[in-house]
N, C-alpha and C positions, 0 to 999 in steps of 0.2 A: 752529554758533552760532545763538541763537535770537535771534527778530524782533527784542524786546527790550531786546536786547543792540544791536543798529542804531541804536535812536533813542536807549539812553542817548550813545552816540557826538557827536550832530548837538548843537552849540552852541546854547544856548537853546529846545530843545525845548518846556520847560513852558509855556510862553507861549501853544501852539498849542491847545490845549485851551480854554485862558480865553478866546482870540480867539473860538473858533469857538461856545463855548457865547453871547457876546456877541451874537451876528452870531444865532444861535439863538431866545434870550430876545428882542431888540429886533424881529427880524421878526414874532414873534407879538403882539407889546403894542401896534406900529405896524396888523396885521392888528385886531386887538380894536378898537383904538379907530375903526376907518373901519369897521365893523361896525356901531358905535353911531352913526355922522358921519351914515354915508351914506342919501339920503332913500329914501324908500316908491317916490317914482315912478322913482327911479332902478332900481332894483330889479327893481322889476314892467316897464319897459322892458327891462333884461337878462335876465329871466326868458321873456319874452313872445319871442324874438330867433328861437329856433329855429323858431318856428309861423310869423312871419310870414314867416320866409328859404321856409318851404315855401308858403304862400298865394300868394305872387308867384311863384315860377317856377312855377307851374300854369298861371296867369292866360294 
């Protein structure tokens, strides 16, 4: 019996696809627009994170 054959079996299958494509599309458009939100010095502080974690444990 192939795979196929499994999920035409399970009640309500089709749903899963459109859920997940949902949950897909909405994390990228939610990503896109805090791309454009989010400020310059925010940014440059998370960019800057890994120089300064090493500046301070030298010191």
């Amino acid at each position: 019996m192939k795979f196929i054959n499994y999920l035409e079996s399970i009640a309500g299958v089709g749903i899963f696809p459109l859920v997940s494509l949902g949950i897909f599309f909405s994390f990228f458009v939610v990503l896109t627009i805090w791309t454009f939100k989010v400020s310059k010095e925010h940014l440059n502080k998370m960019k800057n994170i890994p120089l300064n974690e090493s500046n301070e444990s030298n010191q």
